[in-house]
TORKOL-4160 file (C-alpha; in steps of 0.2 Angstrom, whole numbers, padded with zeros to 4 digits, m for minus):
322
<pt num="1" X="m0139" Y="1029" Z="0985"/>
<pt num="2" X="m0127" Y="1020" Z="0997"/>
<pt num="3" X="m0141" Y="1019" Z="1007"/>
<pt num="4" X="m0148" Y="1009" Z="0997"/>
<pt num="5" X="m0136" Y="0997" Z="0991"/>
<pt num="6" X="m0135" Y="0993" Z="1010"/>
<pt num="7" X="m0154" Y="0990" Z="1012"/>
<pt num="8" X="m0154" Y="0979" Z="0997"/>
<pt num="9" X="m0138" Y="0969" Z="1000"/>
<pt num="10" X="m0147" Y="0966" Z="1020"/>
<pt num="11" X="m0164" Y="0962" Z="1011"/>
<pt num="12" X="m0153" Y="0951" Z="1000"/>
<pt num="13" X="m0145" Y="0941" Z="1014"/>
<pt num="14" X="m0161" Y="0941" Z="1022"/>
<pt num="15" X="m0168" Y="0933" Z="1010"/>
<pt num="16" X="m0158" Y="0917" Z="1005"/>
<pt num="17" X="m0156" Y="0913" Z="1025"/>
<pt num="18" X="m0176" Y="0913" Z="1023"/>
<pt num="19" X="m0176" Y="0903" Z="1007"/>
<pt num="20" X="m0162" Y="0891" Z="1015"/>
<pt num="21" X="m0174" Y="0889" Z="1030"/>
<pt num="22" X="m0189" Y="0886" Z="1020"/>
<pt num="23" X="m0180" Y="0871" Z="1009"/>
<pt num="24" X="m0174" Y="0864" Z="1021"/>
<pt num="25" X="m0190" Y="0863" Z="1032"/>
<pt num="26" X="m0199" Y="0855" Z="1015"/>
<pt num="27" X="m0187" Y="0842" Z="1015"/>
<pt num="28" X="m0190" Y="0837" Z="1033"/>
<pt num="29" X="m0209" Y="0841" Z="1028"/>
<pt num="30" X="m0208" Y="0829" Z="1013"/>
<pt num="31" X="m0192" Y="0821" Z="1010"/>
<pt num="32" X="m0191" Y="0801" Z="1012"/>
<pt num="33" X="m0187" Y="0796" Z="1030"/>
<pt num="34" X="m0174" Y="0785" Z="1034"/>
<pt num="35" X="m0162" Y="0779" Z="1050"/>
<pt num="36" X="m0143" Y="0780" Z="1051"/>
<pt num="37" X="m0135" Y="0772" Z="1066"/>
<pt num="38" X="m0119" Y="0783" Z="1071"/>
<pt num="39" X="m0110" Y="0789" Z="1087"/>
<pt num="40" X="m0107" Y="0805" Z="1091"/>
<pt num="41" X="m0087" Y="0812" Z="1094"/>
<pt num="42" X="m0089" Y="0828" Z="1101"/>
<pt num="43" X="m0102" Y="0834" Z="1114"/>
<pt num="44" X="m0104" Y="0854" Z="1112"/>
<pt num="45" X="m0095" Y="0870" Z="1102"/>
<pt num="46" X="m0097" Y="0885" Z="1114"/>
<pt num="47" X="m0096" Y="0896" Z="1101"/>
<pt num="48" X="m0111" Y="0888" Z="1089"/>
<pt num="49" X="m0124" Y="0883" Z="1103"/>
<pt num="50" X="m0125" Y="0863" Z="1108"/>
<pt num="51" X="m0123" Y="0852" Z="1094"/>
<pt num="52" X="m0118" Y="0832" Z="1094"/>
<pt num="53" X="m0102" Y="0828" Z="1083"/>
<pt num="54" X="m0107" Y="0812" Z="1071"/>
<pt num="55" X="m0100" Y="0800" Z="1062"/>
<pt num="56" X="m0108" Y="0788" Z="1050"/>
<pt num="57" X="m0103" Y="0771" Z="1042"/>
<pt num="58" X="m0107" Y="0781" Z="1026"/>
<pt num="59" X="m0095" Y="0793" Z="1030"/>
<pt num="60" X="m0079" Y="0780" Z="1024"/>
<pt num="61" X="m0084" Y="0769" Z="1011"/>
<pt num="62" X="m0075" Y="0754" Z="1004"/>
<pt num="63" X="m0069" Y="0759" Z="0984"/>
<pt num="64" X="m0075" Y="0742" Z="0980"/>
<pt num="65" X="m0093" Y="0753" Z="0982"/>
<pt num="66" X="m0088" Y="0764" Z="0967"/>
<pt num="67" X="m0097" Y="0763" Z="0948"/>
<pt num="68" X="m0083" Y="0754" Z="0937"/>
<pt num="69" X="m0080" Y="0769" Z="0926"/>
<pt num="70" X="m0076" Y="0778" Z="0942"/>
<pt num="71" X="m0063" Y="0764" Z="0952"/>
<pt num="72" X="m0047" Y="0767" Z="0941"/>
<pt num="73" X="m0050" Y="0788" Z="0942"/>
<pt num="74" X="m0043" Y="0803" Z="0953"/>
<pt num="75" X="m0054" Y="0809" Z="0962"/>
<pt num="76" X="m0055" Y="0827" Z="0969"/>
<pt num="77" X="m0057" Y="0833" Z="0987"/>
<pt num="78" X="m0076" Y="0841" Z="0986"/>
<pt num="79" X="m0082" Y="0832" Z="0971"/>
<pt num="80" X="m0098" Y="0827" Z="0971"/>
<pt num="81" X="m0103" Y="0809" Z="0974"/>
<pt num="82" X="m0121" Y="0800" Z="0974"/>
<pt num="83" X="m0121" Y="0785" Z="0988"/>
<pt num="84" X="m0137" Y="0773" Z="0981"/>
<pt num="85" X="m0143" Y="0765" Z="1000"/>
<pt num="86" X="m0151" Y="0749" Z="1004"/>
<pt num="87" X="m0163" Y="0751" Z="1018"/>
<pt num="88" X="m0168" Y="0737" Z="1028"/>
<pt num="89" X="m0186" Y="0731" Z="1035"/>
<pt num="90" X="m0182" Y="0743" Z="1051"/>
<pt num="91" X="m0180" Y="0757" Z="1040"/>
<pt num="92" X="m0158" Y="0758" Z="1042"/>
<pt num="93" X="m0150" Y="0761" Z="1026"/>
<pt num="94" X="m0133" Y="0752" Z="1022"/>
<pt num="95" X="m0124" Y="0762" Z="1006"/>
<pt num="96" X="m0125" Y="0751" Z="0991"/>
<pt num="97" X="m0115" Y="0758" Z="0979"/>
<pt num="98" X="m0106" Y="0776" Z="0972"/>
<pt num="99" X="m0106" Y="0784" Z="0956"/>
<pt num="100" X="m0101" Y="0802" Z="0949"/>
<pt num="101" X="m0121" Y="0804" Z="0943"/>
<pt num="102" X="m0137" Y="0805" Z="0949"/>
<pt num="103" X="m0145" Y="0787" Z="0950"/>
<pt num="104" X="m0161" Y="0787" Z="0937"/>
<pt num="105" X="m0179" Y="0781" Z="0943"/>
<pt num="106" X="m0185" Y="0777" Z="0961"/>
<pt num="107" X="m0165" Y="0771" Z="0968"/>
<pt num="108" X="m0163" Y="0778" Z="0987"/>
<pt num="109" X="m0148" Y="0788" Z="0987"/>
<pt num="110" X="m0138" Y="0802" Z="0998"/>
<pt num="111" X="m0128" Y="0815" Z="0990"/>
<pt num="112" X="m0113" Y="0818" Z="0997"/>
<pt num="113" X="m0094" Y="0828" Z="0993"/>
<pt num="114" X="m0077" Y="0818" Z="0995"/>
<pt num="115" X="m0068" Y="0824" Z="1009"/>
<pt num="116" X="m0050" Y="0823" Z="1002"/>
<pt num="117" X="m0042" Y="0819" Z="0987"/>
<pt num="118" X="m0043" Y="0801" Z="0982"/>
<pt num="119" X="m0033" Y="0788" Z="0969"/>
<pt num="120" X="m0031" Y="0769" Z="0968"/>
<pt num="121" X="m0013" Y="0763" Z="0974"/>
<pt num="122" X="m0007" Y="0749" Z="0985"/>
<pt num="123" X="m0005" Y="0760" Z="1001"/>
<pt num="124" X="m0021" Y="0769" Z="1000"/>
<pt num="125" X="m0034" Y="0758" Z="0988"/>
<pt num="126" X="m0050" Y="0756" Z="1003"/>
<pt num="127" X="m0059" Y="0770" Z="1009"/>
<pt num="128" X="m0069" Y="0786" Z="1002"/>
<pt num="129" X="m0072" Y="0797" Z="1016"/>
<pt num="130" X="m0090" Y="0807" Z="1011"/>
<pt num="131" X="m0097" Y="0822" Z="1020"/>
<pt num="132" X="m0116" Y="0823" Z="1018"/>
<pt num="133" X="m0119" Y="0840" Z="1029"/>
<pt num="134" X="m0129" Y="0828" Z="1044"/>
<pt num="135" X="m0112" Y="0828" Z="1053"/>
<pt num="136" X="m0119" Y="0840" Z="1067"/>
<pt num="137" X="m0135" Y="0838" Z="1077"/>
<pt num="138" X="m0140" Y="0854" Z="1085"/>
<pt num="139" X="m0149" Y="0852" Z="1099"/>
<pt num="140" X="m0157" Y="0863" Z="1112"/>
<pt num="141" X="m0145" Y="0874" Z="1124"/>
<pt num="142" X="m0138" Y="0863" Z="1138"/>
<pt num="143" X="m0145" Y="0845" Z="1131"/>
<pt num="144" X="m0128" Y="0841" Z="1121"/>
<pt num="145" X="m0118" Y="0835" Z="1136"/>
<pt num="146" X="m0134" Y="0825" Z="1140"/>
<pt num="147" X="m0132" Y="0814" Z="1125"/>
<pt num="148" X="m0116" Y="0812" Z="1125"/>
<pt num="149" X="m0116" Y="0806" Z="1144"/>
<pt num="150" X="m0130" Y="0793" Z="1140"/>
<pt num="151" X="m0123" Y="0788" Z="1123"/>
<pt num="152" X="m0105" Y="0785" Z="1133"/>
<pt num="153" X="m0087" Y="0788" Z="1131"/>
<pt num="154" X="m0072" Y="0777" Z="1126"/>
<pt num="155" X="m0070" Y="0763" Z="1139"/>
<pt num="156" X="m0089" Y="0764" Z="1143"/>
<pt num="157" X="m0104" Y="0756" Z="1139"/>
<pt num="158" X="m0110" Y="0767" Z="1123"/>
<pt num="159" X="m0128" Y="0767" Z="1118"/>
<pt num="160" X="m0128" Y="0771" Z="1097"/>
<pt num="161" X="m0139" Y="0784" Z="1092"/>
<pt num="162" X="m0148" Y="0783" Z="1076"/>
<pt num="163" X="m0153" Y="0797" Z="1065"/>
<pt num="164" X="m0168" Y="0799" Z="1058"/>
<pt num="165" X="m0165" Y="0809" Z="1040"/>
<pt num="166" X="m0177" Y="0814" Z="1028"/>
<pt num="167" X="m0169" Y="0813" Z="1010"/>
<pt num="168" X="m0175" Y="0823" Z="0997"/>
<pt num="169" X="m0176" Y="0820" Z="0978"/>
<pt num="170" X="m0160" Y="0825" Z="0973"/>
<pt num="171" X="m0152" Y="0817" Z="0988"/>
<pt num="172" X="m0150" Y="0832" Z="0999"/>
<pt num="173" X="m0151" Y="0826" Z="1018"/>
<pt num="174" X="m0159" Y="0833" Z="1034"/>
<pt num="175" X="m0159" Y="0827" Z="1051"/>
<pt num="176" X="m0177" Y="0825" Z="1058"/>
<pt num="177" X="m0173" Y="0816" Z="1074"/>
<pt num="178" X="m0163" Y="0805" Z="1085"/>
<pt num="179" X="m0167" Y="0789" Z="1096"/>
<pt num="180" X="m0157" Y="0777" Z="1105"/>
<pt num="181" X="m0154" Y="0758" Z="1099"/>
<pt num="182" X="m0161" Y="0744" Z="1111"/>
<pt num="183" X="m0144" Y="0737" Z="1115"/>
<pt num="184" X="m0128" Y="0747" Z="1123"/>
<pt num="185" X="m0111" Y="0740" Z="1119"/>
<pt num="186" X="m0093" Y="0740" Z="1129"/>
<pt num="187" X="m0076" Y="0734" Z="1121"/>
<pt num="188" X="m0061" Y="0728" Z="1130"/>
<pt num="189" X="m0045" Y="0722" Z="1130"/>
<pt num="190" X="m0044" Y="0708" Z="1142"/>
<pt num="191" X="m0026" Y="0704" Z="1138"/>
<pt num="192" X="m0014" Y="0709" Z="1122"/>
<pt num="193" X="0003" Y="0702" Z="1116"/>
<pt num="194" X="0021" Y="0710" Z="1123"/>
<pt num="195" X="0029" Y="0718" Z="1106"/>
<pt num="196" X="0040" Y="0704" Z="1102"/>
<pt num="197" X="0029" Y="0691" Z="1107"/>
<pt num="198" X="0030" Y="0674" Z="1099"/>
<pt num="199" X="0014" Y="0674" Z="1082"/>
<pt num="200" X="0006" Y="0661" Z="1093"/>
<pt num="201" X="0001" Y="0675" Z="1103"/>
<pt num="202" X="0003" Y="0691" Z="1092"/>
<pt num="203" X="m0014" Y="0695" Z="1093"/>
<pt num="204" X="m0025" Y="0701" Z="1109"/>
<pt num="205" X="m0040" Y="0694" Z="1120"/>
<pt num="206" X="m0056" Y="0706" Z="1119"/>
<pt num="207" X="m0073" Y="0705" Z="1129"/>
<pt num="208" X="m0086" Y="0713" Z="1122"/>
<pt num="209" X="m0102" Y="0717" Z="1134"/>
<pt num="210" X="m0118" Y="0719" Z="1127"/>
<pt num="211" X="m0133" Y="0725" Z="1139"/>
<pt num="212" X="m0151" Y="0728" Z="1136"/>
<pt num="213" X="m0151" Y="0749" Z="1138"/>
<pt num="214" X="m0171" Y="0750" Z="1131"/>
<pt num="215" X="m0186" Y="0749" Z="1144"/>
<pt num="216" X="m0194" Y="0733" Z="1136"/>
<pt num="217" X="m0189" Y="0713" Z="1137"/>
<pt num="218" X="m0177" Y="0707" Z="1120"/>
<pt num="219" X="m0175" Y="0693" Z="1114"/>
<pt num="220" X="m0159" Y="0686" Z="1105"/>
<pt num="221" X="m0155" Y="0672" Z="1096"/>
<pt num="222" X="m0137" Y="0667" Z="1099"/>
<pt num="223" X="m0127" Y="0654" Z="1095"/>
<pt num="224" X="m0114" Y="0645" Z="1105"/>
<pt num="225" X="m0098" Y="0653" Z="1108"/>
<pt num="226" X="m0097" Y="0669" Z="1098"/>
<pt num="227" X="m0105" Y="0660" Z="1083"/>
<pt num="228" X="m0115" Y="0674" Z="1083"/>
<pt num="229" X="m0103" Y="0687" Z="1078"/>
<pt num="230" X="m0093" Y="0693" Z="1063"/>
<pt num="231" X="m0080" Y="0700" Z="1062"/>
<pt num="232" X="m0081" Y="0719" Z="1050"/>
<pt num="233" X="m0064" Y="0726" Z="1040"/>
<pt num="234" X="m0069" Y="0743" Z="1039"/>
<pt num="235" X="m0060" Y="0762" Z="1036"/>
<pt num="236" X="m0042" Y="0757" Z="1029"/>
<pt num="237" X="m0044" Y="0739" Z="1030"/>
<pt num="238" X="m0046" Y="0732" Z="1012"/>
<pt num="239" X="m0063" Y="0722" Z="1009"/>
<pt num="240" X="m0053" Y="0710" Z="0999"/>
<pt num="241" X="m0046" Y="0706" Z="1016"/>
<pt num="242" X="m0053" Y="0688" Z="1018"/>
<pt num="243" X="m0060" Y="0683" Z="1035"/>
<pt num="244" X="m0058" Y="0667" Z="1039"/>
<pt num="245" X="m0072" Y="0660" Z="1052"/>
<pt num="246" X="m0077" Y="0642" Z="1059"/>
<pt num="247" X="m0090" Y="0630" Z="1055"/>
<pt num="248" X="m0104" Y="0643" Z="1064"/>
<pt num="249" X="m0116" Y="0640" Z="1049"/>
<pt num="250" X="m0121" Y="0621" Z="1056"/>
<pt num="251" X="m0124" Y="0626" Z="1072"/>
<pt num="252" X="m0141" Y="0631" Z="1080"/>
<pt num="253" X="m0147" Y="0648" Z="1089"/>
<pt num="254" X="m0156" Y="0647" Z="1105"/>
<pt num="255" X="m0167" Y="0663" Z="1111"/>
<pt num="256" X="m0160" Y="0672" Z="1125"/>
<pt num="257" X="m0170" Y="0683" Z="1135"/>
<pt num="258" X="m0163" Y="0700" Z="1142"/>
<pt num="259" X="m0173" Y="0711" Z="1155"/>
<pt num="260" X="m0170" Y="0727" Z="1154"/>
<pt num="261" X="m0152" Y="0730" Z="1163"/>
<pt num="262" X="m0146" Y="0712" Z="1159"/>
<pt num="263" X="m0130" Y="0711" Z="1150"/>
<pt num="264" X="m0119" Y="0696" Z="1144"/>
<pt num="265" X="m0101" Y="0696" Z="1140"/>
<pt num="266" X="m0093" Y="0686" Z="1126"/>
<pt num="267" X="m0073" Y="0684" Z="1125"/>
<pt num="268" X="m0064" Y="0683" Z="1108"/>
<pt num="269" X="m0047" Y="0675" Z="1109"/>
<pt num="270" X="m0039" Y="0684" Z="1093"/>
<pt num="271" X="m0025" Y="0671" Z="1094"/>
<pt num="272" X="m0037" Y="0659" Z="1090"/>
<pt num="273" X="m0036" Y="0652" Z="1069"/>
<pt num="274" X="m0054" Y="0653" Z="1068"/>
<pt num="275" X="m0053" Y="0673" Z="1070"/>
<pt num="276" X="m0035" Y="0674" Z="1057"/>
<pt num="277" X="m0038" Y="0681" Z="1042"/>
<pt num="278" X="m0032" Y="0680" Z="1024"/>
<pt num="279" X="m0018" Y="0691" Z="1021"/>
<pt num="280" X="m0005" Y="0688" Z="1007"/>
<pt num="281" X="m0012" Y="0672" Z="1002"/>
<pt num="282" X="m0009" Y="0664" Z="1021"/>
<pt num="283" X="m0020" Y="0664" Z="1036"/>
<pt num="284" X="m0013" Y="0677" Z="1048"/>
<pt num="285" X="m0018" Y="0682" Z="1065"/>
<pt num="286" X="m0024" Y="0701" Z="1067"/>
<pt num="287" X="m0012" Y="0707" Z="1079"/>
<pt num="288" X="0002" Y="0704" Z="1064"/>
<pt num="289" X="m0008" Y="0715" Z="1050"/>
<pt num="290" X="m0003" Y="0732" Z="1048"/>
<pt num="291" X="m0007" Y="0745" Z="1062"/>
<pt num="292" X="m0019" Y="0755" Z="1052"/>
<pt num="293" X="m0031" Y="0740" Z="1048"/>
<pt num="294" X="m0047" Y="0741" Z="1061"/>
<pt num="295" X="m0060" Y="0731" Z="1062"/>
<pt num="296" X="m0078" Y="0729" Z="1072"/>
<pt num="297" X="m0087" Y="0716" Z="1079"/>
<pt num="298" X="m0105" Y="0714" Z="1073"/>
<pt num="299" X="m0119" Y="0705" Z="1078"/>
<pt num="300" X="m0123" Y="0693" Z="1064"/>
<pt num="301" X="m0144" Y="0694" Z="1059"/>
<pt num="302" X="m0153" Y="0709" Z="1071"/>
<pt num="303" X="m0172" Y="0703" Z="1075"/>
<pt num="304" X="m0183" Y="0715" Z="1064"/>
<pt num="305" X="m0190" Y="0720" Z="1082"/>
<pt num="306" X="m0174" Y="0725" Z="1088"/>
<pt num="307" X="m0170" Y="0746" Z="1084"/>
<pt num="308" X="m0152" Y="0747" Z="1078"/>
<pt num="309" X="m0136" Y="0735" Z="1077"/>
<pt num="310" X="m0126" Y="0729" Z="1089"/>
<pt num="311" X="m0109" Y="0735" Z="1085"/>
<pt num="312" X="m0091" Y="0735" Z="1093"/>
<pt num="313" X="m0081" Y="0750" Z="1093"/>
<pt num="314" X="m0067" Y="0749" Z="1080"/>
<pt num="315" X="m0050" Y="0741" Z="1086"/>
<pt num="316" X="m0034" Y="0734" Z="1080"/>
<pt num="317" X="m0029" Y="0715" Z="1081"/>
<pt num="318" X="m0015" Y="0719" Z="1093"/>
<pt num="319" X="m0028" Y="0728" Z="1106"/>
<pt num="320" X="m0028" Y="0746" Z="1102"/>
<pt num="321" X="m0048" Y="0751" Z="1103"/>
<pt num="322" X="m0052" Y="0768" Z="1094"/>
């Protein structure tokens, strides 16, 4: 009898890893495809195989995001949360907004769990942080220190990798595939302020390289100066953050051609009052905001040619670069 009680518990076992296998292979077979752009933390886990650590804009959302019904609730580590996504004409998906329920008709959406707990209050009012189960990318034994070494380090040029994941209908996500965006990115501090410097310099000097990293001739359009950047709050940085910018509308773009190899470096003078931004109703350089508040540089409008964004690594006003 014992015997079999074991046989049947090993069939048992047996057979959901086989079920578990299957649905996931029919979601990869049928599911929607879409791309995610991300950057990997974390090369390899001896004790798993080779995997690549990810971590998506998806993964902390601003609670501006969420359904109204939803904004003024606690909400509970593992709960379940649908993230509708906007997917532009190069297929990468942008989260559009969150909600407690499963989005009716043909919306796009991801399903996620909420990480950690989670209420509305002035020192904590920003950011969702969402697990979706595409945070690892196994890949074969021996080929995880690989990516990591062409997708770069902090302090190096870092190529981003973008995920292709196959949604299925009730939001589950699997990762297909990776490739590698056209343009490789480096952040640096080129100067920062003393910590009792004057608020005319409270802020730091950053240079952000960009270099064409694909095998095929770009083309971007870019404006004088760094007109052709934006400046991003993200993680616990409010939205409601106001970003001041100068008159960049009025001016015109010009194409610039990069070779594969080329690269171009464009300095942003965070001291300057065209980069404060609007913090308790006055115009305040970055390097004054509180130390938790981050942000990224982004490159304005991506020709629909070009595969992935061209975005800086988080930092903080005063020069700290995550």
């Amino acid at each position: 009898m014992k015997k079999f009680f074991l046989i049947a518990a090993i069939f048992f076992q047996l057979s959901a890893l086989l079920w578990m296998a299957l649905s996931r292979e029919y979601v990869v077979q049928t599911g929607k495809v879409v791309k995610i752009q991300t950057a990997p933390v974390d090369p390899r886990d001896l004790f798993r195989g080779d995997f690549v650590r990810l971590d998506y804009d998806l993964s902390s959302l601003p609670a501006s995001l969420l359904e109204p019904h939803l904004a003024d609730r606690k909400l509970k580590k593992g709960q379940v949360l649908y993230v509708t996504l906007q997917q532009d004409s190069r297929e990468l998906v942008k989260a559009g907004s969150v909600s407690d329920s499963r989005p009716d008709g043909n919306v796009l959406f991801v399903r996620g769990r909420l990480l950690s707990d989670w209420v509305r209050n002035k020192y904590n009012a920003s950011t969702l942080s969402v697990k979706y189960g595409i945070e690892q990318y196994f890949v074969e034994q021996g080929k995880g220190i690989a990516i990591e070494n062409r997708r770069g380090r902090r302090n190096e040029l870092q190529t981003p990798m973008i995920m292709q994941v196959a949604l299925s209908d009730s939001g589950t996500a699997i990762i297909k595939e990776h490739e590698w965006g056209d343009f490789g990115v480096k952040l640096t501090v080129k100067s920062q302020p003393e910590r009792d410097a004057d608020i005319s310099v409270a802020s730091a000097v950053l240079q952000l390289e960009i270099k064409n990293v694909s095998q095929r001739k770009l083309t971007l359009p870019l404006k004088p100066d760094t007109c052709s950047f934006r400046m991003q709050s993200i993680k616990t940085a409010p939205e409601k953050l106001v970003l001041h910018k100068e008159n960049c509308d009025q001016l015109s773009s010009e194409n610039e051609v990069f070779n594969p190899g080329d690269s171009r470096i464009f300095t942003f003078d965070l001291n300057q009052p065209h980069w404060h931004v609007w913090y308790k109703n006055e115009l305040t350089p970055m390097g004054k905001l509180p130390w938790g508040y981050r942000f990224r540089l982004v490159y304005e409008e991506p020709p629909e040619y070009l595969n992935g964004d061209i975005v800086s690594q988080a930092f903080h006003g005063r020069g700290q670069i995550d």
